[in-house]
Every structure is written in structure tokens, then in C-alpha cells.
C-alpha positions as CSV (number, residue, x, y, z in Angstrom):
1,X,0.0,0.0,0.0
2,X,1.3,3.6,-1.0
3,X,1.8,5.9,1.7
4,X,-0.1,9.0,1.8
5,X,1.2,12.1,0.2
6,X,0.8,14.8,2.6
7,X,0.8,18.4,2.3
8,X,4.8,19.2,3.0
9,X,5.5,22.2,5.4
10,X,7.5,24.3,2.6
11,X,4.5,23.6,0.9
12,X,1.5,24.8,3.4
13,X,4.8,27.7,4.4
14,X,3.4,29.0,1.1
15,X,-0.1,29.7,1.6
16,X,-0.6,29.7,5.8
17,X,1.7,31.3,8.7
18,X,0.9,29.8,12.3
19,X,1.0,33.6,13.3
20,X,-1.2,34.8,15.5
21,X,-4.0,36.8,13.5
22,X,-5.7,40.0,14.1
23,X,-8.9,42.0,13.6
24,X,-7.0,45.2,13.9
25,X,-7.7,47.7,10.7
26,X,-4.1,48.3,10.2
27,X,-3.5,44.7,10.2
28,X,-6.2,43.7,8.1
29,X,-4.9,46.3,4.9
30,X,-1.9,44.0,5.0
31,X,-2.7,41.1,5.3
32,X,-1.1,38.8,2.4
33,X,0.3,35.5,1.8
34,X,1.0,33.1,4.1
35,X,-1.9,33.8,5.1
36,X,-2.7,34.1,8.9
37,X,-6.4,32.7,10.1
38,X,-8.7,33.4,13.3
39,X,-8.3,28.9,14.3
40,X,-6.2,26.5,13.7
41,X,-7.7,23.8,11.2
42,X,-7.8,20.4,12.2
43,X,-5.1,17.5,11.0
44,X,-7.1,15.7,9.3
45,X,-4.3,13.3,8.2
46,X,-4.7,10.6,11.1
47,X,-8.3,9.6,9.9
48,X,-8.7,6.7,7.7
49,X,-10.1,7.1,4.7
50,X,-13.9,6.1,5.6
51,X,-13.2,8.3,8.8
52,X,-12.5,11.2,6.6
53,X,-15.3,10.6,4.3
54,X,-18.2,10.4,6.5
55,X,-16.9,13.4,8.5
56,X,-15.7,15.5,5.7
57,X,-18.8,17.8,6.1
58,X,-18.8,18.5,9.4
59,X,-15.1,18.9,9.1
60,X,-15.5,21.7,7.1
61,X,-18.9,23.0,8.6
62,X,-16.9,23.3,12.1
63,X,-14.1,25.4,10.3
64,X,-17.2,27.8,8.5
65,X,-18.5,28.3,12.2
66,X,-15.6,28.9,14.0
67,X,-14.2,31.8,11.4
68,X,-17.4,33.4,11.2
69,X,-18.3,33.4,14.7
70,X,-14.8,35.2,15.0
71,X,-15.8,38.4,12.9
72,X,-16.3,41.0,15.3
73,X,-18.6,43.9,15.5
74,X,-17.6,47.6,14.7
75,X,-14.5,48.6,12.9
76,X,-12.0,47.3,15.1
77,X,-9.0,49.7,15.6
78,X,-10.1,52.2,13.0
79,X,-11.0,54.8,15.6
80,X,-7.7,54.3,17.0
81,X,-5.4,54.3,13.6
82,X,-7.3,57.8,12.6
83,X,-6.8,59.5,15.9
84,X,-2.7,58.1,15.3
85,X,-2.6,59.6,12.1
86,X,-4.9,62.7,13.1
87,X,-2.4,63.7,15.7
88,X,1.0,63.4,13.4
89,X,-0.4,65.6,11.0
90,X,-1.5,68.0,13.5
91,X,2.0,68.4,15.2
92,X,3.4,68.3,11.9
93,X,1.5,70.9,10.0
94,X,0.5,74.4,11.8
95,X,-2.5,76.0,9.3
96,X,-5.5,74.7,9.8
97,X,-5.8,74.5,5.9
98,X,-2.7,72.3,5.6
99,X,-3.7,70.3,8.2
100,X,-7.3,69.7,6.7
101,X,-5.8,68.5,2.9
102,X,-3.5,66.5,4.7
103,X,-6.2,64.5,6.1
104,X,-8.3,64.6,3.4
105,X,-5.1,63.1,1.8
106,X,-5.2,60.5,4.2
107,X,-8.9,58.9,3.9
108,X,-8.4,59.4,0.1
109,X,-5.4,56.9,0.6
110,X,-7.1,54.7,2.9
111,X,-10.3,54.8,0.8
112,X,-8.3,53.3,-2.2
113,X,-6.7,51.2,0.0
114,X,-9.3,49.8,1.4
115,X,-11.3,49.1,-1.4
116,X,-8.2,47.2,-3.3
117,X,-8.2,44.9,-0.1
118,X,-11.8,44.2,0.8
119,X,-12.8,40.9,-1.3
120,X,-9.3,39.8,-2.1
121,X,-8.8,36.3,-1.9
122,X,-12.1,35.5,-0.9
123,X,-12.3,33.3,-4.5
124,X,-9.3,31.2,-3.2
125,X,-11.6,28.1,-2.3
126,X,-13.2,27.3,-5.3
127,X,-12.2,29.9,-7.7
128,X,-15.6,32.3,-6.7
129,X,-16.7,34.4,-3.9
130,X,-16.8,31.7,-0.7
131,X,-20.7,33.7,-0.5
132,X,-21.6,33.8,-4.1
133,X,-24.3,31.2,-4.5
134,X,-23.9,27.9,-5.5
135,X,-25.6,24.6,-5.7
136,X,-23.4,23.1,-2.7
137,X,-22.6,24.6,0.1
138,X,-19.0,25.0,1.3
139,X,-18.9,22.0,3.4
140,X,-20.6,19.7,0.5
141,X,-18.1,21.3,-1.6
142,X,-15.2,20.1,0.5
143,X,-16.5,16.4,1.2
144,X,-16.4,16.3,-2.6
145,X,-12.9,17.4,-3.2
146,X,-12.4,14.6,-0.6
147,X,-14.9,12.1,-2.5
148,X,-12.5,13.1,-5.5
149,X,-9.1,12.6,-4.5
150,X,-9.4,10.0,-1.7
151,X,-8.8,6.9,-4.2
152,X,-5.2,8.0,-4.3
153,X,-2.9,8.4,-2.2
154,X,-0.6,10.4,-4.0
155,X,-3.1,13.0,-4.1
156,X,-4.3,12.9,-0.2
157,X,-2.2,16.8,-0.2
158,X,-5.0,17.8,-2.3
159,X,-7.8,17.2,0.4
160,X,-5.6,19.4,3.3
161,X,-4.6,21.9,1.3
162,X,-9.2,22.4,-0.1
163,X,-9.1,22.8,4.1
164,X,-6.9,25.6,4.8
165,X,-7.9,27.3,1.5
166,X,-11.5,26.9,2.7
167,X,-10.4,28.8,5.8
168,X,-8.3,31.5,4.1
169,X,-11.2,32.5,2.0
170,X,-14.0,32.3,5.1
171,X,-11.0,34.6,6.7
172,X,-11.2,36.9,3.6
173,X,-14.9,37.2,3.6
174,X,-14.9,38.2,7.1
175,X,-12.4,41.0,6.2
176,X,-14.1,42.1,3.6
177,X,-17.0,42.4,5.7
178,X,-14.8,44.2,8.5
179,X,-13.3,47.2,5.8
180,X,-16.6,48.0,4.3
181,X,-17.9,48.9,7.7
182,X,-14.9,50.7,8.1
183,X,-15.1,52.0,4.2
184,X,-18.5,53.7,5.1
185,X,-17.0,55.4,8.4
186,X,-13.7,56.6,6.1
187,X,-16.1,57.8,3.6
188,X,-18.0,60.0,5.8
189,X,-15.0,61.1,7.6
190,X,-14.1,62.4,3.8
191,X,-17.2,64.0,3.1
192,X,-17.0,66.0,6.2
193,X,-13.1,67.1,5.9
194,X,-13.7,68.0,2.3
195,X,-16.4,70.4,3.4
196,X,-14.8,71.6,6.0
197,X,-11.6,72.1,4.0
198,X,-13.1,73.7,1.2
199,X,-14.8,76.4,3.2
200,X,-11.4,77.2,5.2
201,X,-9.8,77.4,2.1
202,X,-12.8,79.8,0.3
203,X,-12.7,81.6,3.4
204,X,-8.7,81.9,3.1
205,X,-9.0,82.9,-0.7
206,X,-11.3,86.0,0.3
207,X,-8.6,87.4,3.2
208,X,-5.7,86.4,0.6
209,X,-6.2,87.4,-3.2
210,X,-4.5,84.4,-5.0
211,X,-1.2,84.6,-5.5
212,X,0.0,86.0,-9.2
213,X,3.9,85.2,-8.5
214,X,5.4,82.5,-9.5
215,X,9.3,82.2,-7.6
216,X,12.3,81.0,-10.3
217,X,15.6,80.7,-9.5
218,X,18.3,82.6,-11.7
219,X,20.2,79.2,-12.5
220,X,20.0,78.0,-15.6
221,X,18.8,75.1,-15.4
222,X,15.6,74.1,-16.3
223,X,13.0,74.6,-13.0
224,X,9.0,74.4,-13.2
225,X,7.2,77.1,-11.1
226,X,4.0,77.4,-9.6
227,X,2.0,80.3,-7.8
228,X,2.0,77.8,-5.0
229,X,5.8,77.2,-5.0
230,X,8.1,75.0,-7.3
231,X,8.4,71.2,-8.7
232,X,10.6,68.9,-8.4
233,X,11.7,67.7,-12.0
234,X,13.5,64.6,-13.4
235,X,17.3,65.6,-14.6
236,X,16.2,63.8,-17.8
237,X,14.1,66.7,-19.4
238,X,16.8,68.5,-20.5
239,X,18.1,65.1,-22.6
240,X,14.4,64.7,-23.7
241,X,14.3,68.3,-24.7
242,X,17.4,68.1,-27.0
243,X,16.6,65.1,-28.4
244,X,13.4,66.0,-29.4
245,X,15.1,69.1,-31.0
246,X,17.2,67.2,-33.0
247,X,14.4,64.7,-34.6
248,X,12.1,67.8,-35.4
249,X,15.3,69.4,-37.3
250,X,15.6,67.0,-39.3
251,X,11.8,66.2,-39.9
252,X,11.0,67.4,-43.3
253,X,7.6,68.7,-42.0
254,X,6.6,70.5,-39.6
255,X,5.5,68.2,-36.7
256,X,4.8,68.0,-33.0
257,X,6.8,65.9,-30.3
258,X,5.6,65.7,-26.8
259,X,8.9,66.3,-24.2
260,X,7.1,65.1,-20.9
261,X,4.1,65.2,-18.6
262,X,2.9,66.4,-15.0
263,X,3.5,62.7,-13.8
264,X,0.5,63.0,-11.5
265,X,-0.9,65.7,-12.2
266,X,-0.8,69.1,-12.3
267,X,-3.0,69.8,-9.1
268,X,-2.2,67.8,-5.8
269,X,-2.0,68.5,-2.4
270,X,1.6,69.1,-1.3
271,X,2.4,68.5,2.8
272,X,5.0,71.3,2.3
273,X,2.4,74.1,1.0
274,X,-1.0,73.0,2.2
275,X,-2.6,73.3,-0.9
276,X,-4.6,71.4,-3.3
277,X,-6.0,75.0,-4.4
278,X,-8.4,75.3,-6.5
279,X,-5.8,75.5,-9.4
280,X,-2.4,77.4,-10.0
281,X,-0.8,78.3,-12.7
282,X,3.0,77.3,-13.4
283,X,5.8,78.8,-16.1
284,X,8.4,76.5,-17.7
285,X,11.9,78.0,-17.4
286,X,14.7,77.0,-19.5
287,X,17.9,78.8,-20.8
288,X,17.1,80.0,-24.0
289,X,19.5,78.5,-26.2
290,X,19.2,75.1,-25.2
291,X,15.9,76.2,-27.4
292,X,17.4,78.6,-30.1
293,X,21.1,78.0,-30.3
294,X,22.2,81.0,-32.0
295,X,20.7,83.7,-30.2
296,X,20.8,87.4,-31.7
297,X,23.1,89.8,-30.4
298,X,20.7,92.1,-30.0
299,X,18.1,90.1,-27.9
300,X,18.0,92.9,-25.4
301,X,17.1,95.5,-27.5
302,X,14.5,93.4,-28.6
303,X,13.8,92.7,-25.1
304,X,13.8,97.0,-24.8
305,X,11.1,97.5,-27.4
306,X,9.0,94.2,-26.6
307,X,9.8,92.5,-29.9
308,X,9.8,88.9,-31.7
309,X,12.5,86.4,-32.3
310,X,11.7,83.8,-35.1
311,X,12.3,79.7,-33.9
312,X,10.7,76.9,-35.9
313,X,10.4,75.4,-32.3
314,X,8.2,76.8,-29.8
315,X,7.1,74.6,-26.5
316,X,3.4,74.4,-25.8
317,X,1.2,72.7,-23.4
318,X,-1.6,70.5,-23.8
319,X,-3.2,70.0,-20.2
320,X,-0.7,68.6,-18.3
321,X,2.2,67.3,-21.7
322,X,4.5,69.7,-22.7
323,X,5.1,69.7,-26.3
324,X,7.8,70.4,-28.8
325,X,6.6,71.7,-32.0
326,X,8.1,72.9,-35.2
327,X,7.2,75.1,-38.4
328,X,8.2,75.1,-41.7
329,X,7.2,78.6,-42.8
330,X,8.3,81.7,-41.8
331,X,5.4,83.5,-43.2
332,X,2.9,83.7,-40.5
333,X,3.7,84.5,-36.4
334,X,3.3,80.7,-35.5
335,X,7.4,80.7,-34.7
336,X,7.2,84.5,-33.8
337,X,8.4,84.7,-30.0
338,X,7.5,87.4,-27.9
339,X,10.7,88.7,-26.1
340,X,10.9,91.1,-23.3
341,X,12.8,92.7,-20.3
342,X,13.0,91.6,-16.4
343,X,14.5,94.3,-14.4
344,X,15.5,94.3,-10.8
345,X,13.3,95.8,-8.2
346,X,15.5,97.1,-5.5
347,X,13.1,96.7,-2.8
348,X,13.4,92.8,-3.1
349,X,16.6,92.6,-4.7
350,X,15.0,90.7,-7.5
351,X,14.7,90.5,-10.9
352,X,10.9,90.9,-11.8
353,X,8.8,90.5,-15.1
354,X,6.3,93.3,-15.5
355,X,2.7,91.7,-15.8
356,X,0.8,93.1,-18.9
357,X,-2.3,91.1,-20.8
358,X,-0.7,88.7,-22.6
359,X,1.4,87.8,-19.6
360,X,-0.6,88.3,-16.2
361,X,1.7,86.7,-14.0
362,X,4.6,88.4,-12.4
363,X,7.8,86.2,-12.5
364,X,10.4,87.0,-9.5
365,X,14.4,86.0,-9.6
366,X,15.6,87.0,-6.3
367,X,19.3,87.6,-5.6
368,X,20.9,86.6,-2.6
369,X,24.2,88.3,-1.9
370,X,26.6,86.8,0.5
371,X,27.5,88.8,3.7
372,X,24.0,90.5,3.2
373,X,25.6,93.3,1.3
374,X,23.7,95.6,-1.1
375,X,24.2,95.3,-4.7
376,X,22.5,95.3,-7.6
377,X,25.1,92.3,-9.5
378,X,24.1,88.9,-9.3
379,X,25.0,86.9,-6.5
380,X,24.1,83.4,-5.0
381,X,20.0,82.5,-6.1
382,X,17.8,81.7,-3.2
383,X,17.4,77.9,-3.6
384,X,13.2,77.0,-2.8
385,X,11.7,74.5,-1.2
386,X,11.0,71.7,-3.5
387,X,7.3,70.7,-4.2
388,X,7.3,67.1,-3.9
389,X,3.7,67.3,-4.8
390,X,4.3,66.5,-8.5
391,X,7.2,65.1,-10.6
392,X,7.4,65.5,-14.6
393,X,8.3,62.5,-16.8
394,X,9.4,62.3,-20.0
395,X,6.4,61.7,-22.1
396,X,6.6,59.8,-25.7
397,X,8.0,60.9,-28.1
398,X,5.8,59.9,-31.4
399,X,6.2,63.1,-34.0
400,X,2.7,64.3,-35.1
401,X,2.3,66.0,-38.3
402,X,0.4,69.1,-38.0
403,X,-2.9,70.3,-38.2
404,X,-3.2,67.4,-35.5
405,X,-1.4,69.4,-32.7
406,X,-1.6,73.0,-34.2
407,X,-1.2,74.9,-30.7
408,X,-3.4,76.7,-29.1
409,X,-3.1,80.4,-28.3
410,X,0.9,79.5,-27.0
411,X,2.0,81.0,-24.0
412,X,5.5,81.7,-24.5
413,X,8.5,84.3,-24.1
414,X,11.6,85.0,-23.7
415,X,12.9,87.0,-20.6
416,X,16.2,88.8,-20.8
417,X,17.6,89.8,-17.5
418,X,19.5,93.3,-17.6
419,X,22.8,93.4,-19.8
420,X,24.8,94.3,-16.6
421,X,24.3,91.1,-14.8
422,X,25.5,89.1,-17.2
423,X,22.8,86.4,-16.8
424,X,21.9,84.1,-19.8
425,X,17.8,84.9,-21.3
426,X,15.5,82.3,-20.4
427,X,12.6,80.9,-22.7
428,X,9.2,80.4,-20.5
429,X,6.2,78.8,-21.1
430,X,3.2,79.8,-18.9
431,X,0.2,77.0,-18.5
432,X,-2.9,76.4,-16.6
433,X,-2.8,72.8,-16.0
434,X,-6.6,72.3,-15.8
435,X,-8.3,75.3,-18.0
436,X,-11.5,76.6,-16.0
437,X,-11.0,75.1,-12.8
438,X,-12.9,75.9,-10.0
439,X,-12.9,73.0,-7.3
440,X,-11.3,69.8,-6.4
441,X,-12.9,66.5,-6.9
442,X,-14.1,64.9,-3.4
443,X,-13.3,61.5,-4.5
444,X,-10.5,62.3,-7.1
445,X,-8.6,64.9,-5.8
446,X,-8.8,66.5,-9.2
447,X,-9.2,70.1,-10.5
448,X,-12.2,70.4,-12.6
449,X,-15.4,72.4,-13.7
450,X,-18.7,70.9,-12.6
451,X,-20.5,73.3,-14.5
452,X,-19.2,72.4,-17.7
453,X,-18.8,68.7,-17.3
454,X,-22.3,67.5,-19.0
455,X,-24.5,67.6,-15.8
456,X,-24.3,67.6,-11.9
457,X,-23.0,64.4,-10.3
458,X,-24.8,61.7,-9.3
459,X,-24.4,58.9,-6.8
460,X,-23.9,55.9,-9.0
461,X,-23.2,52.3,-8.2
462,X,-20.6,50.7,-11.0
463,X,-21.3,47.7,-8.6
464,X,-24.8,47.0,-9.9
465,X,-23.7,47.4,-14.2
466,X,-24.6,44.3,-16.4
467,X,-21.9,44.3,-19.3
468,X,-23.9,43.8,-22.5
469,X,-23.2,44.4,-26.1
470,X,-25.0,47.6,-26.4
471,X,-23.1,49.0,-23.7
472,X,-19.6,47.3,-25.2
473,X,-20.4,49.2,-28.5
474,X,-20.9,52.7,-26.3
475,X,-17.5,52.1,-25.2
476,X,-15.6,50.8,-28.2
477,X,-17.6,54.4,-29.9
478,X,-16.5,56.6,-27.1
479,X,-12.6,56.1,-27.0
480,X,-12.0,55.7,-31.0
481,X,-12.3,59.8,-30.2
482,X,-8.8,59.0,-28.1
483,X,-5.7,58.0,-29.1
484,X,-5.1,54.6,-29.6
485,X,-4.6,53.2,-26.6
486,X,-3.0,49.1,-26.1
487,X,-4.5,49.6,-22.6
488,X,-7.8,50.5,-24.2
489,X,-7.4,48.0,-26.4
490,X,-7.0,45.3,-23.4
491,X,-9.7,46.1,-21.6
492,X,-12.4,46.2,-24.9
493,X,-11.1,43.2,-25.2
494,X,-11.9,41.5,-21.7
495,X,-15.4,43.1,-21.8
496,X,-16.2,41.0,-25.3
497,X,-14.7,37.8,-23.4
498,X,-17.5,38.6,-20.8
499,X,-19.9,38.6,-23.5
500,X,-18.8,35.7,-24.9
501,X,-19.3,34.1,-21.9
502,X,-15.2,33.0,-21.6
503,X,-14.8,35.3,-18.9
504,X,-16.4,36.4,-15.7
505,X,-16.4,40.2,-14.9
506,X,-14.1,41.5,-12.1
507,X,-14.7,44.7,-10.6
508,X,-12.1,46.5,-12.6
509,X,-13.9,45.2,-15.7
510,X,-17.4,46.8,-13.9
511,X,-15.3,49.7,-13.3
512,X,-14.3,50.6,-16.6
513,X,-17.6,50.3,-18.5
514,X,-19.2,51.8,-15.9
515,X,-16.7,55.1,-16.3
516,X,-16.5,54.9,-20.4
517,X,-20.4,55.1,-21.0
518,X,-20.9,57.7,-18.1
519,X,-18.1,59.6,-20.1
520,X,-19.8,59.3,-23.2
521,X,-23.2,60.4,-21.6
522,X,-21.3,63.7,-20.6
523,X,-20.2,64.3,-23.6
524,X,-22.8,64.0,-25.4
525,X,-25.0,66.1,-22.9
526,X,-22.0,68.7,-24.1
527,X,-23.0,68.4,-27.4
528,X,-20.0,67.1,-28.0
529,X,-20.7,64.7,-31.8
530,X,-19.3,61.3,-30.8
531,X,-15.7,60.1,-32.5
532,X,-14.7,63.7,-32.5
533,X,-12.1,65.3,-29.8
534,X,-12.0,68.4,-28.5
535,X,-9.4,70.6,-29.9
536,X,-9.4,72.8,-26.5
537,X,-6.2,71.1,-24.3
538,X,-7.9,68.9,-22.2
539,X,-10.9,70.6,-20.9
540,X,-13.7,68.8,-21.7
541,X,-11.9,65.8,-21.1
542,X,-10.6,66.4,-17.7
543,X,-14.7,68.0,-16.6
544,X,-15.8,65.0,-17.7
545,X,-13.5,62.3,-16.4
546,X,-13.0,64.2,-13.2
547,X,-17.2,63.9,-13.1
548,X,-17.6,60.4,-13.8
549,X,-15.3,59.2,-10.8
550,X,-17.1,61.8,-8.8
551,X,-20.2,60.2,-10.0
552,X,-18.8,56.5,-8.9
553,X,-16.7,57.7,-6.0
554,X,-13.8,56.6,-7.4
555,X,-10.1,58.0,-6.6
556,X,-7.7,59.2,-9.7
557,X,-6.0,56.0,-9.3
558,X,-5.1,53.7,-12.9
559,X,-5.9,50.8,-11.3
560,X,-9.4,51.4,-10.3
561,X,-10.1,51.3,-14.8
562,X,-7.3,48.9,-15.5
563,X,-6.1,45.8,-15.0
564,X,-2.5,45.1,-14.3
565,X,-1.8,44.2,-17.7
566,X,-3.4,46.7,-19.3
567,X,-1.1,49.1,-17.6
568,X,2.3,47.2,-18.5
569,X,0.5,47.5,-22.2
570,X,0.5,50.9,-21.5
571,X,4.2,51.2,-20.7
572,X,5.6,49.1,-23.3
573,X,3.8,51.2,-25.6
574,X,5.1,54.9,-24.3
575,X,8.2,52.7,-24.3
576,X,8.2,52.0,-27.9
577,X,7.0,55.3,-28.9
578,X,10.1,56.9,-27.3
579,X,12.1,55.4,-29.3
């Protein structure tokens, strides 16, 4: 007779850890494989076979009792964790705005959090929800893995490991029902600090006009400002910039190459400044020549009279992608630059641009001269704070033939800083990240327009969508007005497997056709005429996204729409359009 194969320790190591387990909300976001469990399932590998067989049921329907009697009441340590995290960001902010968007950061985090780990693993028994119903129950279920595999020996493993899978999942289901009680409590705690942070930061807006400086350095380097203070940038723009330069010069029309994007964003809150306003603008600074090489000598007397300096590359921004663009004819003022003076204001020891209508916002360089003498030569810039809010990356680099990308109204100059201090003239680009603007998303954190984004929002449920072919059509109708997209792509794909019956839908699936056809229906209430795009940098677009996660209560997060490999298709193909 053949000895029973048994479940191997390295092997149950795997999946279970003997580790005491815990209720705790902290504990339950992280819990992962090896999974720990409330008991301790029974060794089932002493009983004979008939022993196993007719006790296989109330084996199993013992393990089912004792998990679920374990699920407590309440939202065990949630309470707790909150007042933790409360108190750090008290002591570590001092305005009352800062300290509100830093919480609101907070349950936004926890919100997405929670929601990725309520329902994992629940499928683990028997590859669906251990609650979804079925013709057995659980316990019938595992007498007839043990029915099945019994026979043989060598397959005895098969039965233990059906056991502790059965009470991983039961665990899981018991978590899940845990963090949606707490989800409900973290969502009204959001509601509340989003009301509350609004009107302190309304109320701050009216006893302080928004700010219409933006803070550069006189380095030149290339540095992103904001009326809010500066970003952080990646040392590779000014590699991507070049580049891009060079394949545009050698295009033989004229063409469009995006340089790089807001990485998240152009809107977030920042611990540093407190914000998450209700949108700032921000001004691209780069030395000039990295842009035009062979700069006039007598850039500062255009600077004097407020000329224009022909490039057949200009920089423009679309949303939150800067973009490289080139013309081939000199006729028109599409490569005209506007050039003009800073001069230095000796009550701040700066060099300042003077505001006018085409360029409202006041640029400052200040000067700080060591041993606090007075001068009016440059000395050492004041280095800001970083904003750590927002990083850019470099975007892809696919060359678009124009009228595709014919910019919009550009918002670009060059600044020459007085002849005398021997500083090099920078080219800057001025942008609005999110055009219109007026408030930030509960749920998204986003800047957007409510009044222009097809309707007000509604409370939806993606939860309760039925995928169906009409609805698959809607979608398919309402990206083609995109780009094309491999992620897109992916998940059009996944929703005809659901059709077809070859595939159940997950939540992310639910997710985006819930999101696509709400899109659509916002667009259309626009009067927006389906397959066609908006040629206005992202407005409608971001009013209406923005809206539709509002509308599901959905954070800005990718993988709320997509599935993991719909984002790696996503990557490879930025990756192969950078080359």
C-alpha cells in the first residue's frame, strides 16, 4: 500500500503562517500571503479514509462556524489608527488649511486602499466568492474534493490543502465584511473634511487674493514654477528636450513631439504648501539657447522694445504634456516669439517681469548676496523648497504631423535679465494645467469644472452594471475619439470575453464600463458629436472624467479602470514610442 502524500511544510509555508492573527484595521490592509487565520484547522491526516469521508462535512462546517463566529462587530481599531494619524499631522502641519488636505489626503489613501483589499482572496476556495451562491454549500463542496481525490494516495495533499484554502477564503470574507464597515466610516469622515476644507480654504481665498507670482531661480537650469511654490523635475528633461530638437530638425515637416508630462498631475496637495488650491498656474523655465542656439546679439534690444525672435520650435502645453513643436514657414507669427525685459526691483533685490495682458503673471528672480551686502550684480539664487507634490516625466516621443497638434493660443516668451548682470535669457512657457477650474474633486482629488462637465454628479453604483453588447459598442464608440490606446485596447477586449461568456467580470472590468459610457453620456450632454475630440487642451476631457469618478466615488488611481496588464501594455507602448 502507498503511503499518503501529505501536504509538505515548505508547501503549506506557502499559503498559511501559524502567526497569530488580528482584527486590527491596520492589520487587516496588510494582510497577504501566508496567510494568517482566526483557528487553527484540524489534522485531518490521522483519519482513515472512511473516517474522513463520512466526517468530511462537518469537518469543514466546524471550520465555517468557527471563522465566522470570530468576525467582530464595529470597525476594530479604525477609531484608533485615525486619531494616530490625526495627531501626526497636527504636530506636523500648523494651518488649519494644511492640516485639513492633509487629512483629506489620508482617507483618500485609505479609501483606495481599502477598497483594493476588501474581497481579495475570498475566491481562493473554489475559484468564486466563498458567499456567491452555488448549488453546494461549502462544506458539501469540501467532502467532494475529498470524495474526488481520496482513491489516491498520491493525491491525499489535495484534500488538506481544499481545508486551509476553505479557511483562508472564510477569513477573507470576514475581512471584507470588516473594511466596508470601516469604508462607510472613512467615507463619511471624507465628506466631512472636504467640506470643511473647502470652506477654510474659500474663506482663506477671500482674506488672501490668490497669489499672481510665481518664484524662479536665476540658475539656468531648467525649473518648473508654480504660484503655489516650485516642482521637483526629473534631470532627464533636459536630454528629452534636445533630443526631441534634434528629430524635429531633421523632420522634413513641420511636426509635434511631446517632451514630458505632469507625472500625476498638475493639481495635488503638497504636505510642504498646504494646498490642493483650487488650481495654480505654473511657467516652464529653460535657458534660452538650449531652445534657439544661436541667439541674436541684440536680444536685449528686442527685449527693450517688446519685440519677436523667429524659432521653428516653440514649447506648448496640452493639459498637463509639454510639447515640442516645429514650423516650416516663416510666413505667419506661428514661430514668432515674444521677447521682453525683467528688471530688478531694489526693494526685493530681485529680478521681476512686468505683468501686462498677454502675460498676467509676475515672474520674480531673487538675488541673494553673501554677507548681506547691497548690490544690484548677481550673487548666489535663493534655492526653494522643492514641491514634492508632483514630478514631470518624460512623455513619448511619437512626431505628429500638424494640423493634428496645431497649438493653441501659446504662451511663450523669452525674458532677458538686464545686460549688466551678465545672466543668460530664459525661454518660458506659462500654462494652466486644468483650464477653468474651479474646485477639487471629493473623491479624485482632481481640478475640474462641474458646471461644464455634462451635468451635476450623481451617486452611482458601477457595482450594480450588467456588461452587454450595447453597452460594449458605447465604449468601443466613445474612446475611438482618443488615441489609440493598447490599454484600451486590453480592456475592450476583456469586456467582449465577458460577452462571450469565456470570462467572468471583475470589478475593474465593472469599473471601466461603468466610467467609459458615463463619459460618453457627458459628452454628449455637451454636445460634444461622438468620435470627434476636442481641440481645447484637455478641458472637456478632464470635466468629464473628473465627473464620472465623482459620480462612482472613485479615486484618480489607474488601477481602479485597469487591470495590471493593461497598464504594462500601457508602458511598453510609451516605451516604444520613445524610441
Amino acid at each position: 500500500m502507498t503511503a499518503r502524500r501529505t501536504i509538505t511544510n515548505p508547501e503549506l509555508d506557502e499559503i498559511y503562517s501559524s502567526a497569530p492573527f488580528d482584527y486590527d484595521f491596520e492589520t487587516l490592509l496588510s494582510w497577504k500571503q501566508p496567510f494568517t487565520i482566526p483557528i487553527t484547522p484540524p489534522d485531518i491526516t490521522a483519519l482513515t479514509d472512511n473516517a474522513l469521508l463520512e466526517s468530511a462535512e462537518s469537518i469543514a462546517q466546524n471550520v465555517i462556524n468557527s471563522i465566522e463566529a470570530s468576525c467582530p462587530a464595529g470597525e476594530p481599531g479604525l477609531a484608533t489608527y485615525l486619531e494616530k494619524q490625526y495627531l501626526d499631522i497636527d504636530q506636523t502641519h500648523s494651518e488649519t488649511a494644511g492640516k485639513l488636505f492633509a487629512k483629506k489626503a489620508l482617507l483618500l489613501l485609505l479609501y483606495s486602499e481599502i477598497r483594493r483589499q476588501a474581497g481579495q482572496h475570498t475566491d481562493l476556495y473554489n475559484g468564486i466568492h466563498v458567499y456567491a451562491p452555488n448549488d453546494q454549500t461549502l462544506a458539501q463542496f469540501f467532502e467532494v474534493t475529498a470524495y474526488v481525490y481520496i482513491e489516491e494516495e498520491s493525491e491525499f495533499f489535495i484534500i488538506e490543502e481544499a481545508l486551509y484554502k476553505l479557511a483562508i477564503s472564510l477569513t477573507a470574507a470576514q475581512i471584507e465584511i470588516v473594511l466596508k464597515r470601516c469604508l462607510k466610516k472613512v467615507l463619511r469622515e471624507l465628506e466631512k473634511t472636504h467640506h470643511t476644507a473647502t470652506s477654510v480654504l474659500q474663506n482663506r481665498n477671500q482674506e488672501r487674493p490668490h497669489s499672481n507670482t510665481i518664484i524662479l531661480t536665476t540658475n539656468p537650469t531648467i525649473q518648473l514654477g508654480t504660484t503655489q511654490g516650485p516642482i521637483a523635475i526629473s534631470r532627464y528633461i533636459e536630454f528629452g528636450l534636445k533630443y526631441a530638437g534634434r528629430r524635429l530638425i531633421k523632420m522634413a515637416e513641420a511636426a509635434a513631439l511631446r517632451i514630458f508630462r505632469l507625472g500625476i498631475g498638475g493639481v495635488l496637495y503638497s504636505p510642504e504648501l498646504g494646498n490642493s488650491d483650487l488650481y495654480h498656474d505654473s511657467a516652464l523655465s529653460i535657458p534660452a539657447e538650449l531652445l534657439i542656439p544661436d541667439l541674436p546679439e541684440n536680444l536685449n534690444e528686442l527685449a527693450t522694445t517688446e519685440g519677436l525672435l523667429e524659432s521653428p520650435l516653440r514649447i506648448h502645453t496640452d493639459l498637463d504634456t509639454y510639447i515640442l513643436t516645429r514650423h516650416l514657414s516663416t510666413a505667419d507669427a506661428a514661430h514668432q516669439i515674444p521677447v521682453r525685459a525683467l528688471i530688478f526691483d531694489e526693494a526685493s533685490n530681485s529680478y521681476v517681469s512686468v505683468p501686462s495682458r498677454d502675460f498676467p503673471i509676475r515672474l520674480t528672480f531673487p538675488i541673494h548676496v553673501a554677507g548681506g551686502s547691497s548690490t544690484t550684480s548677481p550673487g548666489i539664487p535663493v534655492k526653494p523648497n522643492p514641491y514634492k507634490g508632483v514630478n514631470l516625466e518624460t512623455a513619448s516621443s511619437a512626431a505628429t504631423p500638424f494640423p493634428a497638434n496645431e497649438p493653441q493660443n501659446p504662451r511663450d516668451c523669452i525674458y532677458c535679465f538686464p545686460v549688466e548682470s551678465g545672466l543668460p535669457p530664459l525661454y518660458i512657457v506659462f500654462n494652466s494645467p486644468y483650464p477653468g477650474a474651479t474646485t477639487i474633486g471629493t473623491y479624485s482629488g482632481r481640478a475640474y469644472n462641474p458646471d461644464k462637465a455634462g451635468g451635476p454628479i450623481e451617486r452611482l453604483d458601477w457595482r450594480e452594471a450588467t456588461i452587454n453588447q450595447t453597452g460594449v459598442d458605447l465604449v468601443k464608440l466613445h474612446v475611438s475619439r482618443f488615441e489609440p490606446s493598447d490599454a484600451n485596447d486590453i480592456m475592450i477586449d476583456r469586456l467582449e470575453k465577458i460577452l462571450q461568456g469565456t470570462s467572468q467580470a471583475t470589478d475593474t472590468d465593472k469599473r471601466f464600463y461603468t466610467h467609459e459610457t458615463r463619459e460618453l453620456e457627458r459628452f454628449r450632454a455637451l454636445g460634444i458629436p461622438d468620435k470627434i475630440r476636442p481641440s481645447d487642451v484637455g478641458e472637456v476631457w478632464n470635466n468629464t472624467h473628473t465627473a464620472t469618478l465623482e459620480d462612482y466615488q472613485l479615486t484618480s488611481e489607474p488601477e481602479l479602470l485597469y487591470t495590471p496588464e493593461a497598464i504594462e501594455a500601457d508602458n511598453q507602448q510609451i516605451a516604444r514610442e520613445n524610441k
